[in-house]
N, C-alpha and C positions, 0 to 999 in steps of 0.2 A: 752209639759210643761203646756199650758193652760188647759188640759184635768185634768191634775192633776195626768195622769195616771202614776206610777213609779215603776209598778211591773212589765214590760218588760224591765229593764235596758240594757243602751248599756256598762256603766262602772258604779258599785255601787259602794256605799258607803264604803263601808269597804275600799277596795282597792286606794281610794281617799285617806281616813287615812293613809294607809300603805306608798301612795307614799310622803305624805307632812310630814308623820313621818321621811321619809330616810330624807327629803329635807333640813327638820331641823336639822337630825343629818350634815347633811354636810353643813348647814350655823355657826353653831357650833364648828367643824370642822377648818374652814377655818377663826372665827371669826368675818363674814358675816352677820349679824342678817338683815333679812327682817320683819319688823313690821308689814306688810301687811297680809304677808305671815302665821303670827303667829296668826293675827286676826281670818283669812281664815278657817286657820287649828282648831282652837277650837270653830268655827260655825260648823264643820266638824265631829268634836270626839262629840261636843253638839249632831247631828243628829245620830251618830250612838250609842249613849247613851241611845238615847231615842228610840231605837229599829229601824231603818232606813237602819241601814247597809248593809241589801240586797236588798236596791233600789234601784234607779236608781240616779245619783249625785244631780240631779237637787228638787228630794226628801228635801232638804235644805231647801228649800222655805214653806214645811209644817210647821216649827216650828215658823214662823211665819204668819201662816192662822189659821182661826177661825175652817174654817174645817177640818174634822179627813181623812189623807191617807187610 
C-alpha cells in the first residue's frame, strides 16, 4: 500500500462494489441501514467510477493523492 503499487490486486475493486452492493441490498432487506457502511460503499463506486475497478481495494486511497496510480 505504501508503494502505491495496485495493479497486482489480491481482491479489486469492482468486486468490493459487488459485495457492499449485495450488503446493502440485505440492510434494505431487513431494514438494517448501516451509515457507515453506505459512506464506505460510495467511496467505493467513487473509485470504480473513476476507472480503479481492476485494482487492487486499497487503490481507494488514490482519489485522494496528488499523485496518478
Amino acid at each position: 500500500m505504501l508503494a502505491r503499487r495496485y495493479d497486482d490486486p489480491d481482491f479489486v475493486l469492482d468486486l468490493v462494489l459487488r459485495d457492499a452492493d449485495l450488503c446493502a441490498e440485505l440492510q434494505a432487506e431487513l431494514e438494517r441501514p448501516m451509515p457507515t457502511h453506505a459512506a464506505a460503499r460510495a467511496e467505493v463506486r467513487r473509485a470504480v467510477e473513476a476507472g480503479l475497478g481492476s485494482k487492487d481495494l486499497f487503490a481507494v486511497e488514490a482519489l485522494y493523492s496528488e499523485d496518478d496510480t
